[in-house]
Every structure is written in structure tokens, then in C-alpha cells.
PyMOL commands that place a pseudoatom at each C-alpha (Angstrom):
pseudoatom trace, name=CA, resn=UNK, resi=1, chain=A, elem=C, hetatm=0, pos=[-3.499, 25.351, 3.498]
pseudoatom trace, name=CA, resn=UNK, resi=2, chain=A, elem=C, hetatm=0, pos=[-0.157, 25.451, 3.730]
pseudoatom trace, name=CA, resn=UNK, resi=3, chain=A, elem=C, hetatm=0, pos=[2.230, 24.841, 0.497]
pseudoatom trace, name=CA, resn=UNK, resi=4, chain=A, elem=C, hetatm=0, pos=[3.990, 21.455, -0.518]
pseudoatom trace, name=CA, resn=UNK, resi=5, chain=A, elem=C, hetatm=0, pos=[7.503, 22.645, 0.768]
pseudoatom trace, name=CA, resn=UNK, resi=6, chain=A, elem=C, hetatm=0, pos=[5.819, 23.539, 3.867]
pseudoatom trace, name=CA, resn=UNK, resi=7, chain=A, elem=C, hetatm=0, pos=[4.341, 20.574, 4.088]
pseudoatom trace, name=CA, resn=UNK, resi=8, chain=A, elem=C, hetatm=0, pos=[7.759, 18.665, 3.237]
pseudoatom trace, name=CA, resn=UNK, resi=9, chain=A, elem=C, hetatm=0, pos=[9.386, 20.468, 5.940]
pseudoatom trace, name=CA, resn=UNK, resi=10, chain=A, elem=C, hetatm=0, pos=[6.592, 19.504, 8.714]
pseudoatom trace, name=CA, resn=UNK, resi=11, chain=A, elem=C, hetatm=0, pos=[6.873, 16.363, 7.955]
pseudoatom trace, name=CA, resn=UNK, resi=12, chain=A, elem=C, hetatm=0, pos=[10.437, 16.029, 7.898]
pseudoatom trace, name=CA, resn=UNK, resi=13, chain=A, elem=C, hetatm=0, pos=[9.828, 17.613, 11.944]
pseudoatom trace, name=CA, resn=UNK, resi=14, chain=A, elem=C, hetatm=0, pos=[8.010, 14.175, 12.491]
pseudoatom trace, name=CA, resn=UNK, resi=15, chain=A, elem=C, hetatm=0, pos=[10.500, 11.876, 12.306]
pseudoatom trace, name=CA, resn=UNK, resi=16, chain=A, elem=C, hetatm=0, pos=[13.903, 10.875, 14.610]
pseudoatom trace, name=CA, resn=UNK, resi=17, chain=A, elem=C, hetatm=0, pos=[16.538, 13.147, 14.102]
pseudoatom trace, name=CA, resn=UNK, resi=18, chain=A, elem=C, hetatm=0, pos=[18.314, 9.782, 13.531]
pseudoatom trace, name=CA, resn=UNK, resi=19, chain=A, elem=C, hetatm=0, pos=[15.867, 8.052, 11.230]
pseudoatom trace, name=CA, resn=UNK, resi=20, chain=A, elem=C, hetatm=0, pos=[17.519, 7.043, 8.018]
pseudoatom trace, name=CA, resn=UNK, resi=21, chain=A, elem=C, hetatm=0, pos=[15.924, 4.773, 5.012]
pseudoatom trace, name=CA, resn=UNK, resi=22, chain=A, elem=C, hetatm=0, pos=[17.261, 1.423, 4.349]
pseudoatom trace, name=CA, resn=UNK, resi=23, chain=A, elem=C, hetatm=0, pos=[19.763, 2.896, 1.481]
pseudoatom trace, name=CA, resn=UNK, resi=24, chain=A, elem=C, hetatm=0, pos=[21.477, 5.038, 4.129]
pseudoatom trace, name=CA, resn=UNK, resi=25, chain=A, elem=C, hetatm=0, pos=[19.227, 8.134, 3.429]
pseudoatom trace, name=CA, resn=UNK, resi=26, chain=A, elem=C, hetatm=0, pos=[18.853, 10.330, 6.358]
pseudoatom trace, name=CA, resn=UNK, resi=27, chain=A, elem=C, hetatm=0, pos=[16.268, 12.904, 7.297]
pseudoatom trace, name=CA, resn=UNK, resi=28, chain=A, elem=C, hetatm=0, pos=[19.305, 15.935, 7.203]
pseudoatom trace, name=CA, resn=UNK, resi=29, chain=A, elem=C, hetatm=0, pos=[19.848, 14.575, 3.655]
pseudoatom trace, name=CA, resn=UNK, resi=30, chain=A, elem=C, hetatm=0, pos=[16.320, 15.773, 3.177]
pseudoatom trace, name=CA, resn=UNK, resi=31, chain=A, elem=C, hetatm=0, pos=[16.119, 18.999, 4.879]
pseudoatom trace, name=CA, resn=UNK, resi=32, chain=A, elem=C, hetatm=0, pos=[19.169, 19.652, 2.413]
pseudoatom trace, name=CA, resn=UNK, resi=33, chain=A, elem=C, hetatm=0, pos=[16.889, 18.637, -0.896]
pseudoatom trace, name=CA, resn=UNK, resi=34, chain=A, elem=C, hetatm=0, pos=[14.318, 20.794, 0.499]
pseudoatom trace, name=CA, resn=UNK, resi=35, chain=A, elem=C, hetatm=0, pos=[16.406, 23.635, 0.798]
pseudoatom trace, name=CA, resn=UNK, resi=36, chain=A, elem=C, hetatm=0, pos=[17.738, 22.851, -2.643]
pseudoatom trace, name=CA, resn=UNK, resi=37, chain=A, elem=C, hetatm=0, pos=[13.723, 22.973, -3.991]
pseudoatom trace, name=CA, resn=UNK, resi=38, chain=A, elem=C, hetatm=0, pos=[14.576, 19.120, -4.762]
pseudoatom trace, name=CA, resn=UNK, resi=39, chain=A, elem=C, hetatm=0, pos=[10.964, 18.871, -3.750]
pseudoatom trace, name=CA, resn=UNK, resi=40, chain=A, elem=C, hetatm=0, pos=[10.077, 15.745, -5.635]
pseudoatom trace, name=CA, resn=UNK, resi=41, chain=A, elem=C, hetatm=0, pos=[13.337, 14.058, -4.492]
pseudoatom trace, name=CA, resn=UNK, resi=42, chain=A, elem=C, hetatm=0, pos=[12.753, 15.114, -0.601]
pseudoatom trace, name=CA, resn=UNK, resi=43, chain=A, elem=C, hetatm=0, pos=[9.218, 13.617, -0.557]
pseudoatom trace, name=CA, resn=UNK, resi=44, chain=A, elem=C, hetatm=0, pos=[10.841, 10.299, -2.228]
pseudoatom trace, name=CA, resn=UNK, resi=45, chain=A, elem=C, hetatm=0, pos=[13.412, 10.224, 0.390]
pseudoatom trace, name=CA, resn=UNK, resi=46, chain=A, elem=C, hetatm=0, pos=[10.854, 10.870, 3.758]
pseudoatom trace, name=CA, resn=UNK, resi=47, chain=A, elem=C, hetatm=0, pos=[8.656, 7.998, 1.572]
pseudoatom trace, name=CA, resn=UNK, resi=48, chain=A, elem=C, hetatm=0, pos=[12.060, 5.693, 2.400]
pseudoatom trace, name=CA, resn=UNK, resi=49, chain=A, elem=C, hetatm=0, pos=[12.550, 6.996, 5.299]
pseudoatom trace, name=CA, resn=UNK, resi=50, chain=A, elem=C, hetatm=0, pos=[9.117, 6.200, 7.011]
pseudoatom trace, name=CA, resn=UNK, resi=51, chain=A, elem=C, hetatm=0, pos=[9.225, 2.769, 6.008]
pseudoatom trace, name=CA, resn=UNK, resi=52, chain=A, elem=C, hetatm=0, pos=[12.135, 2.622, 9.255]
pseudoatom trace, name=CA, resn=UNK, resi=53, chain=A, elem=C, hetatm=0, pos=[10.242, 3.898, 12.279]
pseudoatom trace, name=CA, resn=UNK, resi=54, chain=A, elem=C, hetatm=0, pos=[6.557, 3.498, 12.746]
pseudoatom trace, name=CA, resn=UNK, resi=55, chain=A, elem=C, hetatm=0, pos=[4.753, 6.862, 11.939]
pseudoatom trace, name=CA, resn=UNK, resi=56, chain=A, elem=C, hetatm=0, pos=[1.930, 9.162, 12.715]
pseudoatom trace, name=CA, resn=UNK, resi=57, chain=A, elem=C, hetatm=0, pos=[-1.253, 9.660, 10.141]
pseudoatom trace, name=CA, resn=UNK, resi=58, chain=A, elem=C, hetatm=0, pos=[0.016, 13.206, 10.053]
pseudoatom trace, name=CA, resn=UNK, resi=59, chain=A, elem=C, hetatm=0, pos=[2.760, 12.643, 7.886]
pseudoatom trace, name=CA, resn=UNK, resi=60, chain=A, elem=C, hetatm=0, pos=[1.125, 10.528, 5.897]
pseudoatom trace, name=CA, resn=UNK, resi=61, chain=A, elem=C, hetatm=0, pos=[-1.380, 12.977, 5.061]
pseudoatom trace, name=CA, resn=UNK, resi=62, chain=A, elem=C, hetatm=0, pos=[0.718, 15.684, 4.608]
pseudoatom trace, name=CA, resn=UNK, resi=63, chain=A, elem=C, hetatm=0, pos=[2.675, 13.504, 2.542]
pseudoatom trace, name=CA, resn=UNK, resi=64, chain=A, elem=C, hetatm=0, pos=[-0.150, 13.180, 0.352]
pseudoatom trace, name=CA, resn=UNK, resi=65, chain=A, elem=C, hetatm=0, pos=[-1.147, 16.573, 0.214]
pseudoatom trace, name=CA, resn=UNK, resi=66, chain=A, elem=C, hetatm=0, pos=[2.462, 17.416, -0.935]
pseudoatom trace, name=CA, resn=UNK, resi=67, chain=A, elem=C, hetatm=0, pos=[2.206, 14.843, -4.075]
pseudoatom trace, name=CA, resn=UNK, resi=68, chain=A, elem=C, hetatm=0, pos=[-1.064, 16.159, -4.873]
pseudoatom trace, name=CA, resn=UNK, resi=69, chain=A, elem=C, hetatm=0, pos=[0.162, 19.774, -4.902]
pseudoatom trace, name=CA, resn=UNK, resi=70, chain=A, elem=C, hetatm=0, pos=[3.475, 18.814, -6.977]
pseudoatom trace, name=CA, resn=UNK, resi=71, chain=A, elem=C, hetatm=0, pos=[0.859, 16.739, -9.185]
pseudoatom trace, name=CA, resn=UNK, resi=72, chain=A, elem=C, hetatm=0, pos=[2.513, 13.285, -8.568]
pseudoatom trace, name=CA, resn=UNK, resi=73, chain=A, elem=C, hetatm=0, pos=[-0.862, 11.426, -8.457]
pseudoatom trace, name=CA, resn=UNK, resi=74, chain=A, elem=C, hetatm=0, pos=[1.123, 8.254, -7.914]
pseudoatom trace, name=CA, resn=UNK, resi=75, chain=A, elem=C, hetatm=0, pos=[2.811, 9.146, -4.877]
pseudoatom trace, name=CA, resn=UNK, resi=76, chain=A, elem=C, hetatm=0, pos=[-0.219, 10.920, -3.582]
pseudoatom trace, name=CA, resn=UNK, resi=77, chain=A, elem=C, hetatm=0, pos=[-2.396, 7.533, -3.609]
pseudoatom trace, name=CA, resn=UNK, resi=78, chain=A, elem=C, hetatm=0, pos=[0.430, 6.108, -1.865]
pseudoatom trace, name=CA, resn=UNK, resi=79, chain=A, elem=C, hetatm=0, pos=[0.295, 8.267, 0.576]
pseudoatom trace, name=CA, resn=UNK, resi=80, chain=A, elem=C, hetatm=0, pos=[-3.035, 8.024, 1.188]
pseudoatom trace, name=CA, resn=UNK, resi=81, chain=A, elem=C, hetatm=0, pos=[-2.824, 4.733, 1.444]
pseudoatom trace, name=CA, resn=UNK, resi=82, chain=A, elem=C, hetatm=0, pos=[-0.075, 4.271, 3.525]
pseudoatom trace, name=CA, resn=UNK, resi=83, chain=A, elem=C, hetatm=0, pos=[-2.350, 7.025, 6.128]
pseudoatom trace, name=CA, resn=UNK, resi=84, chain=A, elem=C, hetatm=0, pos=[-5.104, 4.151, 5.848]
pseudoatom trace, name=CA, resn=UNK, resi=85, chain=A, elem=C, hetatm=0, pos=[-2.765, 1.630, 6.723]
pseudoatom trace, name=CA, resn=UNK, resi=86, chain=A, elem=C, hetatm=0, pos=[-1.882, 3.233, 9.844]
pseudoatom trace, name=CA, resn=UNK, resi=87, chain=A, elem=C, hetatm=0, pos=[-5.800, 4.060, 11.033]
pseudoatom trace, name=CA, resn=UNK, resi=88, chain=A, elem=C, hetatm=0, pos=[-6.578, 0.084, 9.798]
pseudoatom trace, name=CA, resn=UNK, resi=89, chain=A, elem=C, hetatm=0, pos=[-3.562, -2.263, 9.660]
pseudoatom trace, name=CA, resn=UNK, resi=90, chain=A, elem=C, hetatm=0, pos=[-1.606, -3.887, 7.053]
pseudoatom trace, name=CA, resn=UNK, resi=91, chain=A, elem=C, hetatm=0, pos=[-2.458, -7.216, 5.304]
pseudoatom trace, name=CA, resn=UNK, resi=92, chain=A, elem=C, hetatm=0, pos=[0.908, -8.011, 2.479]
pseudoatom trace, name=CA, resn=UNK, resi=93, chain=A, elem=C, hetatm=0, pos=[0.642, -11.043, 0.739]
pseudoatom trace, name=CA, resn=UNK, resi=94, chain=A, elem=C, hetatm=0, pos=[2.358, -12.416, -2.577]
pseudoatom trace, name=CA, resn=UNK, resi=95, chain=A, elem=C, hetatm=0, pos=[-0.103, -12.885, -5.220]
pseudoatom trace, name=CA, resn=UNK, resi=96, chain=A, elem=C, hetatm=0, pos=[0.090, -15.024, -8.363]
pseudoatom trace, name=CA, resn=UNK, resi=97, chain=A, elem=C, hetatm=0, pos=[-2.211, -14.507, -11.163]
pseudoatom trace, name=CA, resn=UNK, resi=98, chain=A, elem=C, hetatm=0, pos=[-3.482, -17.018, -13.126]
pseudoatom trace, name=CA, resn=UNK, resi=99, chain=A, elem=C, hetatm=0, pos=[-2.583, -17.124, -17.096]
pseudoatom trace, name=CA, resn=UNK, resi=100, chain=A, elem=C, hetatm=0, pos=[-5.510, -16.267, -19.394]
pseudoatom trace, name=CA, resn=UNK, resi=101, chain=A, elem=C, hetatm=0, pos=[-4.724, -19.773, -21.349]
pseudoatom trace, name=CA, resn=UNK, resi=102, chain=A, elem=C, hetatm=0, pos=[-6.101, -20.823, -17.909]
pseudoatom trace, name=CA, resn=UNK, resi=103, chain=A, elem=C, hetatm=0, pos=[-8.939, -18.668, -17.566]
pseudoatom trace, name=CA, resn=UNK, resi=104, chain=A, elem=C, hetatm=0, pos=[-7.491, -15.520, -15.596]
pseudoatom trace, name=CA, resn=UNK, resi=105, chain=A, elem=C, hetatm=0, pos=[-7.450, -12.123, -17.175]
pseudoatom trace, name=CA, resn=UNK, resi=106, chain=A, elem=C, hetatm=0, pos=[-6.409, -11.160, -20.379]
pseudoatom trace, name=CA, resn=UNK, resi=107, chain=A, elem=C, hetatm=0, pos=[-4.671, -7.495, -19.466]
pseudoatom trace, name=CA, resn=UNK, resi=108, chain=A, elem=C, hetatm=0, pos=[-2.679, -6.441, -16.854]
pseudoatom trace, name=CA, resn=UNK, resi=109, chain=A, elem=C, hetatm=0, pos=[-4.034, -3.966, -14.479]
pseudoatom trace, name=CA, resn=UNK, resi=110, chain=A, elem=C, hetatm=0, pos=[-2.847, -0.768, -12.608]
pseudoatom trace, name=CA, resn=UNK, resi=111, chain=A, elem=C, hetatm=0, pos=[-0.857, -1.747, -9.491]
pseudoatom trace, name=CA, resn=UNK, resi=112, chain=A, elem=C, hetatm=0, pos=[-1.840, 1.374, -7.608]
pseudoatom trace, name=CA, resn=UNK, resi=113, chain=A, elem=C, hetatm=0, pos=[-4.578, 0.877, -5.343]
pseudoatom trace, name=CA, resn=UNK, resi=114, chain=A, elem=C, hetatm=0, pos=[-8.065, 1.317, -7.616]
pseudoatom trace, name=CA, resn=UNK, resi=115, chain=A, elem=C, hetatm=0, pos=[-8.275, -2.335, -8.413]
pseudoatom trace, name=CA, resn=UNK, resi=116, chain=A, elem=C, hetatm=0, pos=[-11.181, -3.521, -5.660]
pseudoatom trace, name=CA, resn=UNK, resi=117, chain=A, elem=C, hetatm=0, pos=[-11.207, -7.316, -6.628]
pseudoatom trace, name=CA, resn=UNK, resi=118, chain=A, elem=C, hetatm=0, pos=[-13.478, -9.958, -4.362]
pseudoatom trace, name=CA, resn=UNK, resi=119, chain=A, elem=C, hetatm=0, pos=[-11.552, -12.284, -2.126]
pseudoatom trace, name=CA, resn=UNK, resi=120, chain=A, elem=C, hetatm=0, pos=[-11.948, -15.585, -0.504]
pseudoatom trace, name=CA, resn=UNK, resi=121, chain=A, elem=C, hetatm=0, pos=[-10.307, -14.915, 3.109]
pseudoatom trace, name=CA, resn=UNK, resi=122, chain=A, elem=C, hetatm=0, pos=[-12.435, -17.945, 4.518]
pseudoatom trace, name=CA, resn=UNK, resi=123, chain=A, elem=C, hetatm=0, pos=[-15.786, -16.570, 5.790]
pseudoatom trace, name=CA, resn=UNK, resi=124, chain=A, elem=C, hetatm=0, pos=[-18.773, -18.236, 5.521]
pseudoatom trace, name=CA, resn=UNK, resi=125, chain=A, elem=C, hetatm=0, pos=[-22.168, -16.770, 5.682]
pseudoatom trace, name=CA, resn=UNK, resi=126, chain=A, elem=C, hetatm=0, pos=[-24.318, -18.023, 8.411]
pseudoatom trace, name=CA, resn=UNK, resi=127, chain=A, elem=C, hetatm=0, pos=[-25.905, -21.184, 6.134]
pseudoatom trace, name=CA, resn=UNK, resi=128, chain=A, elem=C, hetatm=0, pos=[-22.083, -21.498, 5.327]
pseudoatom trace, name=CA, resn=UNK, resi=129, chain=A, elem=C, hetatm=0, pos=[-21.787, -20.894, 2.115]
pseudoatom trace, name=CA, resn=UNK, resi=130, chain=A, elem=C, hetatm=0, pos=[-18.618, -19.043, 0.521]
pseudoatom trace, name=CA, resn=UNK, resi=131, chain=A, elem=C, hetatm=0, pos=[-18.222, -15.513, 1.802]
pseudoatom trace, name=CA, resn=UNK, resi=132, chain=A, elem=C, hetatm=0, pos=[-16.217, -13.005, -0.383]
pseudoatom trace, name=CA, resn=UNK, resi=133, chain=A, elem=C, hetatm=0, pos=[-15.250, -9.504, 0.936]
pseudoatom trace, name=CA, resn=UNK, resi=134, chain=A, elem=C, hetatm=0, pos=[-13.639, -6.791, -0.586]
pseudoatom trace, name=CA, resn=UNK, resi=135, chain=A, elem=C, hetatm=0, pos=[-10.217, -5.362, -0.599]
pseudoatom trace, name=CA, resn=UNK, resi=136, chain=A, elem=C, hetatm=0, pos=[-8.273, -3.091, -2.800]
pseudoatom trace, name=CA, resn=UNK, resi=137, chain=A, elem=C, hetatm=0, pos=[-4.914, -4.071, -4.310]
pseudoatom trace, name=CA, resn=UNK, resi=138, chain=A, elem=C, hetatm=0, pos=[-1.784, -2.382, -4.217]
pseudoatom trace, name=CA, resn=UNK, resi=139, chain=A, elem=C, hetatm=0, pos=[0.807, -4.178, -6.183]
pseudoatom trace, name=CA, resn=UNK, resi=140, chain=A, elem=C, hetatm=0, pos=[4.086, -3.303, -4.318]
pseudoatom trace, name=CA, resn=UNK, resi=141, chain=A, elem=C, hetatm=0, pos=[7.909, -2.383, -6.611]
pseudoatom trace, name=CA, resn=UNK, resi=142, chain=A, elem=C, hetatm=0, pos=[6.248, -2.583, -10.168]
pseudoatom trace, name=CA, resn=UNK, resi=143, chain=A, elem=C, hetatm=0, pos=[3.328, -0.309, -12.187]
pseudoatom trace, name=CA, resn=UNK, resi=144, chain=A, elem=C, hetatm=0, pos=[1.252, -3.046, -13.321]
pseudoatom trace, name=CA, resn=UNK, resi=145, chain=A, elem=C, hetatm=0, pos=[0.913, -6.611, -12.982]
pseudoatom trace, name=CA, resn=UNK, resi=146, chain=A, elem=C, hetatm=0, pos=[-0.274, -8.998, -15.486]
pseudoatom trace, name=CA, resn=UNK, resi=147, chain=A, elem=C, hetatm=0, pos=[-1.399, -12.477, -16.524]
pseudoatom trace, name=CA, resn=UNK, resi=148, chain=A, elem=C, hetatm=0, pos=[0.167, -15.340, -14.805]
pseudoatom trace, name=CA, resn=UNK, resi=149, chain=A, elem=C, hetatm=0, pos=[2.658, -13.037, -12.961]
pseudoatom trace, name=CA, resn=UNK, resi=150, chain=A, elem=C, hetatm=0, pos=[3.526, -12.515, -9.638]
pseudoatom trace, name=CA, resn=UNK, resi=151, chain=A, elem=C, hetatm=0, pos=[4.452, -9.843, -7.205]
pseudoatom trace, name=CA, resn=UNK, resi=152, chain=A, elem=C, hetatm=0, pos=[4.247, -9.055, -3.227]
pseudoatom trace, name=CA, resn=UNK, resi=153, chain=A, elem=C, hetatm=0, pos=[1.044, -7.120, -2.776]
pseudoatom trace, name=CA, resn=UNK, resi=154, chain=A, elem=C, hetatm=0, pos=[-1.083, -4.862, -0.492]
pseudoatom trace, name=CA, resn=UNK, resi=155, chain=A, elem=C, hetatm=0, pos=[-4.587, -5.031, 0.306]
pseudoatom trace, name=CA, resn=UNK, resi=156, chain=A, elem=C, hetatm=0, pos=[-6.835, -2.340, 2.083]
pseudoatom trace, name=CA, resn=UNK, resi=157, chain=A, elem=C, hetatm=0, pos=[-9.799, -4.079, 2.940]
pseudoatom trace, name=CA, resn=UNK, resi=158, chain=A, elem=C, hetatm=0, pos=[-13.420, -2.563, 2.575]
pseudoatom trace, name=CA, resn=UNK, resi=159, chain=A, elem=C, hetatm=0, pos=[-13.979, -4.036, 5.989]
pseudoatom trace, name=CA, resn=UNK, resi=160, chain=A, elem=C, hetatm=0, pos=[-10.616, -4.700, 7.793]
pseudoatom trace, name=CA, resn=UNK, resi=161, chain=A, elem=C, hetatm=0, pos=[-12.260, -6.335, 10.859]
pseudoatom trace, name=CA, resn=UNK, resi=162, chain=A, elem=C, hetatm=0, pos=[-13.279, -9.249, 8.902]
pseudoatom trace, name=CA, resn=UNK, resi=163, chain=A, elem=C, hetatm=0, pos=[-9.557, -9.774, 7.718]
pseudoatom trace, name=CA, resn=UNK, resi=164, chain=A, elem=C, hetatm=0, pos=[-8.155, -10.008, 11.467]
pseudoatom trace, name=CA, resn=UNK, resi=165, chain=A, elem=C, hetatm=0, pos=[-7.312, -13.331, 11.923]
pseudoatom trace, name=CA, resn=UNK, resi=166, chain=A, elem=C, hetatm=0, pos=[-5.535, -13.950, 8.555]
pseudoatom trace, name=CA, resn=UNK, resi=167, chain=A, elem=C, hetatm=0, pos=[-1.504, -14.905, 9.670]
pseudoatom trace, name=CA, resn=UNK, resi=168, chain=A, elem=C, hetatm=0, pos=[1.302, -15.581, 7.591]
pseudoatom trace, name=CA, resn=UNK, resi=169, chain=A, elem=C, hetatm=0, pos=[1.263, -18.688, 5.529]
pseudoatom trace, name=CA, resn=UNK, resi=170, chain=A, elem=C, hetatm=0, pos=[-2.477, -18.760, 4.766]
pseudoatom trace, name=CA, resn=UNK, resi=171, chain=A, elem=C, hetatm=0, pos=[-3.521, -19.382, 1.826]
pseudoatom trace, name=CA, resn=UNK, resi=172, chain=A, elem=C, hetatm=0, pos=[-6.563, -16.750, 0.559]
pseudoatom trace, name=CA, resn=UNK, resi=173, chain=A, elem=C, hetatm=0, pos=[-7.922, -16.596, -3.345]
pseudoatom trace, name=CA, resn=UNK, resi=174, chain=A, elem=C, hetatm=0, pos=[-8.626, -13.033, -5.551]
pseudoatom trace, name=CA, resn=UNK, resi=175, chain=A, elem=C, hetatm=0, pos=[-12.089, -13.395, -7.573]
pseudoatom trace, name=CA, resn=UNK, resi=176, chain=A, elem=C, hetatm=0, pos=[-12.942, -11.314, -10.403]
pseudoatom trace, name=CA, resn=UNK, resi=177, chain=A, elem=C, hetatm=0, pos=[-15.338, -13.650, -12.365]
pseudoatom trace, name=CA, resn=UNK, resi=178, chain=A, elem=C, hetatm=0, pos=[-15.763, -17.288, -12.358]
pseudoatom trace, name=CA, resn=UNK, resi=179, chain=A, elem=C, hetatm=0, pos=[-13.039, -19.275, -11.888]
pseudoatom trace, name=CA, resn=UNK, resi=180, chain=A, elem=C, hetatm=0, pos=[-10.423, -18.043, -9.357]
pseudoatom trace, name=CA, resn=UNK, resi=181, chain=A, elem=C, hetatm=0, pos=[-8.284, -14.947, -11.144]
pseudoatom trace, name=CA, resn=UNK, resi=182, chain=A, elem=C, hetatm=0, pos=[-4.927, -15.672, -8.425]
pseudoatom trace, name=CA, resn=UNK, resi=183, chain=A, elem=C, hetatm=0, pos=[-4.046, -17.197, -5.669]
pseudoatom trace, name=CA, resn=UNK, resi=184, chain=A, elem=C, hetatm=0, pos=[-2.139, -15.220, -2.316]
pseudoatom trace, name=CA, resn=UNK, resi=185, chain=A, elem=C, hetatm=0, pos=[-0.104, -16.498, 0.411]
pseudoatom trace, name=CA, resn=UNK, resi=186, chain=A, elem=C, hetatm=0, pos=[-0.481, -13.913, 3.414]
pseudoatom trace, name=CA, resn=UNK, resi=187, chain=A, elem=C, hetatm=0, pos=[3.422, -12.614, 4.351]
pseudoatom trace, name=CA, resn=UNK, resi=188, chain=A, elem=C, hetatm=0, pos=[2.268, -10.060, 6.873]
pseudoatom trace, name=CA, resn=UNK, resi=189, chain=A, elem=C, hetatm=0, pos=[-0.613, -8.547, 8.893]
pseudoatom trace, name=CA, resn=UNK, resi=190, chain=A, elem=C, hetatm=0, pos=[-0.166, -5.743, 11.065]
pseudoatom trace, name=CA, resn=UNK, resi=191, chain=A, elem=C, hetatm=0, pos=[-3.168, -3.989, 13.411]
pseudoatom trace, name=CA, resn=UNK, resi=192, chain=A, elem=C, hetatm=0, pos=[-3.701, -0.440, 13.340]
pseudoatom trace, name=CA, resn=UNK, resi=193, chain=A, elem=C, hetatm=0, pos=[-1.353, 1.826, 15.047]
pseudoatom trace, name=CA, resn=UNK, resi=194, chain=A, elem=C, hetatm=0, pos=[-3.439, 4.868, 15.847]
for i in range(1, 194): cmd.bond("trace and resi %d" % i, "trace and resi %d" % (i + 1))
show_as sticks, trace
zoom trace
């Protein structure tokens, strides 16, 4: 196995000599941090900087297993989920929760991935009845997000085939308990790229 600034540096190899993050970060700019043992800040940057061009599962997972060895748990489940996202597609919608005085959850919750709530995409079982499927949440730019809040989200879906036809603009609901917990307009869907 080989160590996180090995790792770093492989992954760094992946991408366009030219690549550069939205905030004018470049993969050089990296290579430099790395050099520097900047480890932490060199993994942030080739985070940024893979949001630009499209990227393999291999950096992605060696993303990961650089977080896990620097023990950013965090940035490691990102990772991993960003890997998934290439193997199964994106689905990104914005989500507002409703306010406990009107029946939605009390706490906030943990906006990194481990939140598996139910969801009304707009299946129907075979006697048509309401289907709901499964999908974990990733609440994007903030730690947590609470009652009656809202924030642009993404979902990893237990089954992703059964998402597939969702497009932006529609309308899908989050279920933890009776009666609806939020409400999500769909801003993107992407297939996988594997």
C-alpha cells in the first residue's frame, strides 16, 4: 500500500497538466504543497481541482485512501463518494426541510453522506401505490443542516437505476416518518462515467 504522499502525487499524475480549480488553483501549485509536506492542503486543492475536468475512479480512490491515512474522515467519505458518483451518476437537488412547528425534525443532522432517508421519486408499485426508494444524502458547502433550512444536496441512491429519469425541475419529497420531512427540486442528474 503505498503512503498518502504517494498517493497525492499519483493522483496529481491523473489530471491535465493544465487543469486548474475554479479559484485559479493549478495542479503545479500542488505538486509544490506536496513537496512542501502541505499534505492536507494538496489533497484540498486536487479536491478543487477535479471538480474542472471529468475524472477517473482512480483518483478518487486514492483520494480517499490519502484522507483516511492523514485521518481526515471527512474528506475521506467524500472521496468515496465522489468514486461512487463516477461508477453510478450524479443526482443534485436543493432540498428544503420542513420546520418541526410543522412536523419535520427536531435536530439537524450530519451533512456527510450517512443520512439514508426514504424518498418519493414517483414510482409506483405494480397495484400503484406510493413507491419510496432509498438514497443517501450529502448536504453540499455546510456540516449539518437543520429544521426548516435549506441547502443544494447530493444523493447516492441505493438503487440508481430507478432514479434515471428524474431531470431538472422535478419536484421529488424526503420521508423519514409520517408526514413529508422536505421537499427537493432536482438541479442536476448526470449518468455514470466509467
Amino acid at each position: 500500500m503505498d503512503d498518502a504522499f504517494t498517493l497525492l502525487l499519483r493522483a496529481a499524475d491523473l489530471l491535465p497538466e493544465d487543469a486548474a480549480a475554479e479559484n485559479g488553483r493549478t495542479v503545479e501549485n500542488v505538486r509544490e504543497e506536496i513537496a512542501f509536506q502541505e499534505w492536507e492542503l494538496a489533497l484540498d486543492g486536487l479536491i478543487e481541482i477535479a471538480d474542472v475536468p471529468p475524472v477517473p475512479v482512480a483518483f478518487w480512490e486514492m483520494l480517499a485512501e490519502a484522507a483516511g491515512q492523514m485521518m481526515l474522515d471527512r474528506s475521506r467519505r467524500w472521496c468515496e463518494w465522489r468514486a461512487w458518483e463516477v461508477r453510478h451518476g450524479t443526482v443534485r437537488a436543493t432540498l428544503a426541510l420542513v420546520g418541526a412547528d410543522e412536523g419535520g425534525r427536531r435536530t439537524a443532522f450530519a451533512g456527510d453522506g450517512r443520512l439514508r432517508p426514504l424518498w418519493d421519486i414517483g414510482n409506483r408499485t405494480a397495484d400503484g401505490r406510493q413507491d419510496l426508494n432509498i438514497a443517501r444524502l450529502w448536504v453540499e458547502f455546510t456540516p449539518q443542516l437543520g429544521p426548516g433550512e435549506t441547502a443544494d444536496i447530493r444523493l447516492a441512491p441505493l438503487q440508481p437505476e430507478r432514479w434515471r429519469h428524474l431531470k431538472p425541475g422535478d419536484m421529488i419529497t424526503m420521508h423519514e416518518a409520517q408526514p413529508v420531512a422536505g421537499l427537493a427540486e432536482i438541479i442536476e442528474v448526470l449518468p455514470p462515467r466509467v
